[in-house]
C-alpha positions as CSV (number, residue, x, y, z in Angstrom):
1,X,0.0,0.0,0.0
2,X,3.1,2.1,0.6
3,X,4.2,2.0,-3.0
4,X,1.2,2.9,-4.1
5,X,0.8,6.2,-2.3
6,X,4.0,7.2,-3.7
7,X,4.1,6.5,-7.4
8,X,4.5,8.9,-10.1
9,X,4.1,7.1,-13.2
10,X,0.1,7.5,-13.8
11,X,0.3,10.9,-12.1
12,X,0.3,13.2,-15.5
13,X,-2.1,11.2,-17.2
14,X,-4.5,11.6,-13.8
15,X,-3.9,15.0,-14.1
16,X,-4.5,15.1,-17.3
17,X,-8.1,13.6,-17.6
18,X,-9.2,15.5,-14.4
19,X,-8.5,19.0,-16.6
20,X,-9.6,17.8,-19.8
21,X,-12.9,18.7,-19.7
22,X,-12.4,21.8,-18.1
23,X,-10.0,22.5,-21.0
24,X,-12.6,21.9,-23.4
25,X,-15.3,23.7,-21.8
26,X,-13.4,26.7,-21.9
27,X,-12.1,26.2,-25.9
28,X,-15.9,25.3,-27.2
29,X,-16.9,28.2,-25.1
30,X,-14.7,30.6,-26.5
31,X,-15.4,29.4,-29.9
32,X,-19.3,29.9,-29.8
33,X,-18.9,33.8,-28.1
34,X,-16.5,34.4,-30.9
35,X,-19.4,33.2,-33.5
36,X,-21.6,35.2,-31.3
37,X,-19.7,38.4,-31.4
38,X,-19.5,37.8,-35.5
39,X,-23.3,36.9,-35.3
40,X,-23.9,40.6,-33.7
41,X,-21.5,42.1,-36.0
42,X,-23.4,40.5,-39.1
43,X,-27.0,41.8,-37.6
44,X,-26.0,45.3,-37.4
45,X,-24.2,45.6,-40.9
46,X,-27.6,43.3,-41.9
47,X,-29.9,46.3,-40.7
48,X,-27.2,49.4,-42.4
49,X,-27.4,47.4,-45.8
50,X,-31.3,47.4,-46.0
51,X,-31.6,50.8,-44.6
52,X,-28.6,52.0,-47.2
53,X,-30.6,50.2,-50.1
54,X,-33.4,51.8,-49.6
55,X,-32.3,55.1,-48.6
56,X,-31.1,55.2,-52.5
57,X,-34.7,55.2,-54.0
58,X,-36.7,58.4,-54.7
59,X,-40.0,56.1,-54.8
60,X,-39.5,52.5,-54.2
61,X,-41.2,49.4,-55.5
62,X,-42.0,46.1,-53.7
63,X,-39.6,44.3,-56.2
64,X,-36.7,46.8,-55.1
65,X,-37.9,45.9,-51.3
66,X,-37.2,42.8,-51.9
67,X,-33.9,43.4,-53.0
68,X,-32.7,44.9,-50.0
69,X,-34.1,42.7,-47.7
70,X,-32.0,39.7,-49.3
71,X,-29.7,41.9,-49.3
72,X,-29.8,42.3,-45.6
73,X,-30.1,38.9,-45.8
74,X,-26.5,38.3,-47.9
75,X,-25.1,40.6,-45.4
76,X,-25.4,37.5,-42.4
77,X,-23.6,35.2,-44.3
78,X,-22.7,32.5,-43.8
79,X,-24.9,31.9,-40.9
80,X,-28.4,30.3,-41.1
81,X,-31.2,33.0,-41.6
82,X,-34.0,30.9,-40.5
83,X,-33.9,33.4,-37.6
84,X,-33.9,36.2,-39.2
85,X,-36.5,38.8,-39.1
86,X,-37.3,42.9,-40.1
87,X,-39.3,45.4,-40.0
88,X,-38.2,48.2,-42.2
89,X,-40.9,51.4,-42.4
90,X,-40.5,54.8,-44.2
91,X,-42.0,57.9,-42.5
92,X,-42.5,61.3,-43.0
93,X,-42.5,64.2,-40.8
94,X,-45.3,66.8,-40.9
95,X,-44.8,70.4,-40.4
96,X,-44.4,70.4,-36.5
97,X,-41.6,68.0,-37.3
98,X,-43.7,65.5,-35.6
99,X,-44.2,61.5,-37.4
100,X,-46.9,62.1,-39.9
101,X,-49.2,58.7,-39.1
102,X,-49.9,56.4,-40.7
103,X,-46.6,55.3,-42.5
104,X,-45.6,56.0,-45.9
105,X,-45.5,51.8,-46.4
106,X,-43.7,49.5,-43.9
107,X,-42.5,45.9,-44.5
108,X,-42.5,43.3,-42.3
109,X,-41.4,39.3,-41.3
110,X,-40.2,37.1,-39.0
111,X,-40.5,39.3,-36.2
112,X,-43.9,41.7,-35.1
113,X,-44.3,44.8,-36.0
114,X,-43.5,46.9,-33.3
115,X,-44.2,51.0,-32.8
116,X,-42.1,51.1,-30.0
117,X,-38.7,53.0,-32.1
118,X,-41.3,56.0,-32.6
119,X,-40.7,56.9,-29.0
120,X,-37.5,57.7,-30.3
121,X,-38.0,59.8,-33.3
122,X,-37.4,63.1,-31.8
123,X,-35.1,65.1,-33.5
124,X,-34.3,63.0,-36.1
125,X,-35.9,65.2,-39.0
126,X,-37.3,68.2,-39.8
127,X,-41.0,69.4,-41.2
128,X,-41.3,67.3,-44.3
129,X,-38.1,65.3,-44.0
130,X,-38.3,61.5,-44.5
131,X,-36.9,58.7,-42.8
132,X,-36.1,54.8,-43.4
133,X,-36.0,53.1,-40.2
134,X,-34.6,49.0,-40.3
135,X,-35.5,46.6,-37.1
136,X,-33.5,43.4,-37.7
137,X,-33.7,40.3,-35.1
138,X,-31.3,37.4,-35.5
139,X,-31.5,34.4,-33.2
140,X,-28.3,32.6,-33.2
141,X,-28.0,29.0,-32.4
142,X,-24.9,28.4,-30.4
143,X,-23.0,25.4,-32.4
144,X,-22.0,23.7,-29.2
145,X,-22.7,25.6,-26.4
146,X,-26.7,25.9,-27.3
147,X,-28.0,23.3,-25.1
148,X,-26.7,25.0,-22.0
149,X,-27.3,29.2,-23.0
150,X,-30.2,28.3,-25.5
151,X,-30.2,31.3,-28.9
152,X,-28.7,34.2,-29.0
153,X,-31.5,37.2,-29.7
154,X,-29.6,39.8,-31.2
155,X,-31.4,43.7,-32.4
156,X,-30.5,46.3,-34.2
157,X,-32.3,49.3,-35.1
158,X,-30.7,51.2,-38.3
159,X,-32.1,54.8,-39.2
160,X,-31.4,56.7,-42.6
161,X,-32.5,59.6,-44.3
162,X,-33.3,59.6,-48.2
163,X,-30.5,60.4,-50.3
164,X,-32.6,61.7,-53.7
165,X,-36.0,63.1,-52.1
166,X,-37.3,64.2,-49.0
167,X,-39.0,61.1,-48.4
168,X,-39.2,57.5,-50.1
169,X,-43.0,56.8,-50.8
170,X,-43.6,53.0,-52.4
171,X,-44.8,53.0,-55.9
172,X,-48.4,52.4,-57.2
173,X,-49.5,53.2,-53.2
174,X,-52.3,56.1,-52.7
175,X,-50.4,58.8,-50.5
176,X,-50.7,57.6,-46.4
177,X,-51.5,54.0,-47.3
């Protein structure tokens, strides 16, 4: 019993498997926040490229819409965009530089429709200015660590003025529709 309590020669690999899986805790959860931090990264740039292809319209059609949006959606690559989702809505200010309601147009999926960024309008434009505002969601699925944080909910909120007109009406629609 003796020799036993001093031997050495299993001693590393002892060592070894006891910090193993601590090792590899740490390095898979390194590697999902890094995807994460990418994955918040790719949501904001996904909400500046929708906004920025809009903003280049002086009336917009639903085809050119579209366009942005996958746009948006090329912008998250080369992650999964089953969970992605926007909400993109052009406005117009009246003349006390308040949000003329209803919206010019708004386009929406994979996420509701929320009126809760018109809070925080204030400022933003003046008495006949128009404005593009972008919501994009993105859940991202953790590749390993997802059974133990669940998704990753990211936001972003992207606001731009029209670059050729005042504001960016959609084609074909009455005025206020």
């Amino acid at each position: 019993m003796r020799r036993w309590a001093f031997e050495e020669k299993g001693l590393a690999a002892t060592e070894f498997s006891l910090l193993f899986p601590i090792l590899m805790t740490l390095m898979v959860g390194v590697f999902d926040m890094g995807y994460g931090i990418v994955a918040a990264q790719k949501t904001i740039r996904s909400s500046q490229v929708i906004a920025d292809l809009v903003a280049r319209h002086k009336t917009i059609t639903q085809d050119e819409i579209n366009e942005a949006i996958s746009g948006g959606e090329l912008a998250l690559s080369p992650f999964d965009t089953s969970g992605f989702g926007y909400d993109v809505i052009s406005i117009e200010f009246d003349e006390s530089g308040e949000v003329d309601m209803p919206v010019l147009w708004r386009e929406t999926s994979g996420m509701g429709a929320s009126d809760a960024v018109f809070s925080s309008l204030a400022g933003l434009g003046g008495p006949g200015d128009g404005l593009i505002i972008v919501q994009v969601r993105y859940e991202y699925e953790p590749m390993f660590g997802g059974y133990l944080f669940g998704t990753m909910n990211f936001s972003e909120i992207a606001f731009q003025r029209p670059r050729s007109s005042s504001s960016i009406p959609l084609a074909g629609a009455e005025e206020g529709a």
